[in-house]
C-alpha positions as CSV (number, residue, x, y, z in Angstrom):
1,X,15.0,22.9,-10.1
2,X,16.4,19.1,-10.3
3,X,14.9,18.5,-6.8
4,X,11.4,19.7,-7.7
5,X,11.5,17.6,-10.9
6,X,12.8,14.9,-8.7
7,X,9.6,15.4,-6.3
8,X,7.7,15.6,-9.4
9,X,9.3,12.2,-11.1
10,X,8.4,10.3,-7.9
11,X,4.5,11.7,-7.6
12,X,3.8,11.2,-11.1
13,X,5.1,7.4,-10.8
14,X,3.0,6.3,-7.8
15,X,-0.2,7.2,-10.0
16,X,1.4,4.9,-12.7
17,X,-0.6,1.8,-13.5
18,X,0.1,-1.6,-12.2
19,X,0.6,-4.6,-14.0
20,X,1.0,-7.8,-12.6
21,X,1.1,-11.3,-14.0
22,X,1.9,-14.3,-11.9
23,X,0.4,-17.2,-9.9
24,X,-2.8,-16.0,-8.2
25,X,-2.8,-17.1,-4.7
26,X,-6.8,-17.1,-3.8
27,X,-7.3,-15.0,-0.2
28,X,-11.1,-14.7,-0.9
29,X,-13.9,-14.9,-3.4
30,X,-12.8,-11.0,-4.4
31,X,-9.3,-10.9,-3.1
32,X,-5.8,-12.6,-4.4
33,X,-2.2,-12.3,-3.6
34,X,0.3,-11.8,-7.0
35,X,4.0,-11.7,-5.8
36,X,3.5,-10.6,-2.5
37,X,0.8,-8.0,-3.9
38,X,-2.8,-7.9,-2.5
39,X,-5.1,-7.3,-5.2
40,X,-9.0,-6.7,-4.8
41,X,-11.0,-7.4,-7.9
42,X,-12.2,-4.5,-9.6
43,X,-16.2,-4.8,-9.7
44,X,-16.3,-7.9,-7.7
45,X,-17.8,-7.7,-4.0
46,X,-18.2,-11.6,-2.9
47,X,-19.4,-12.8,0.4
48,X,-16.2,-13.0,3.6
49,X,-14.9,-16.2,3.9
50,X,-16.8,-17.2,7.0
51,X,-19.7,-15.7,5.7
52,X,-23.0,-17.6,5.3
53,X,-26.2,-17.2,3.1
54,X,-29.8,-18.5,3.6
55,X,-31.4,-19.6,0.7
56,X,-35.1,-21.2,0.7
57,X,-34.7,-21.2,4.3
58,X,-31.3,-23.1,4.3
59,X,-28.2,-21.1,5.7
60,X,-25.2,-22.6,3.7
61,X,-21.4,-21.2,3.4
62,X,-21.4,-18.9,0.5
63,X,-18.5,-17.2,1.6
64,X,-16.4,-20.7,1.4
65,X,-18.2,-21.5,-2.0
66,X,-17.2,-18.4,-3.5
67,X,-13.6,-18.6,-2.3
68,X,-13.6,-22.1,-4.0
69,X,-14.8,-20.8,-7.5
70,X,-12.5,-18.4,-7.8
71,X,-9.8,-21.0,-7.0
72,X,-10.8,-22.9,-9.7
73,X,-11.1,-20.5,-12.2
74,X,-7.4,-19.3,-11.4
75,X,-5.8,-22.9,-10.7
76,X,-2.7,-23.4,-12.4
77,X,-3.2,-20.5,-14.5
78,X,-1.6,-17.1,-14.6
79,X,-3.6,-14.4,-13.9
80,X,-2.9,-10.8,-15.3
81,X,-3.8,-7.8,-13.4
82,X,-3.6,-4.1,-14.5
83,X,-5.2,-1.5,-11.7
84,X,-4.3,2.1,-10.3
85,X,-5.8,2.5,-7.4
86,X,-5.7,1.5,-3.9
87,X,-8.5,0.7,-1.2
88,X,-9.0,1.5,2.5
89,X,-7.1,-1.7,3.4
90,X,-4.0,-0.8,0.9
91,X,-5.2,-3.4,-1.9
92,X,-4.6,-2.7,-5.5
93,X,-8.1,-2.3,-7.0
94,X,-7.6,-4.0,-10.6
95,X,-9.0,-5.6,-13.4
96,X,-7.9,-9.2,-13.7
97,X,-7.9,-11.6,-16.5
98,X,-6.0,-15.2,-17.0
């Protein structure tokens, strides 16, 4: 009996939400690194990095430019994130806020 609610204990606290608050470290324009934790933003899909865009006819880096804004939005601020779920690549999926 104490081994299943052992089992149980540990199930039930891998569903548990996550809540991390720290410097975001900026990986993409949808992705950030808090304490060693990957974090993709919930509701967010951005460009890659090395993507590019064409706009008017002119292909420019969109994938840079949106890495940069999130940088600045997040410089020298900390950045609060509460998720519950994971991705394909292992990243929490959360909801972030500074």
């Amino acid at each position: 009996m104490k081994l299943l609610l052992a089992i149980l204990l540990f199930l039930i606290s891998g569903a548990a939400v996550a809540d991390i608050t720290g410097t975001a470290d900026v990986i993409d324009g949808d992705t950030i690194d808090i304490s060693d934790v990957r974090i993709r933003l919930n509701g967010i899909d951005t460009p890659e990095r090395k993507q590019t865009c064409r706009t008017n006819g002119l292909v420019w880096h969109c994938g840079i430019e949106a890495t940069k804004v999130l940088r600045h939005l997040t410089k020298g601020k900390t950045v609060t994130c509460i998720g519950n779920a994971k991705d394909q690549y292992g990243r929490l999926i959360a909801n972030c806020f500074i």
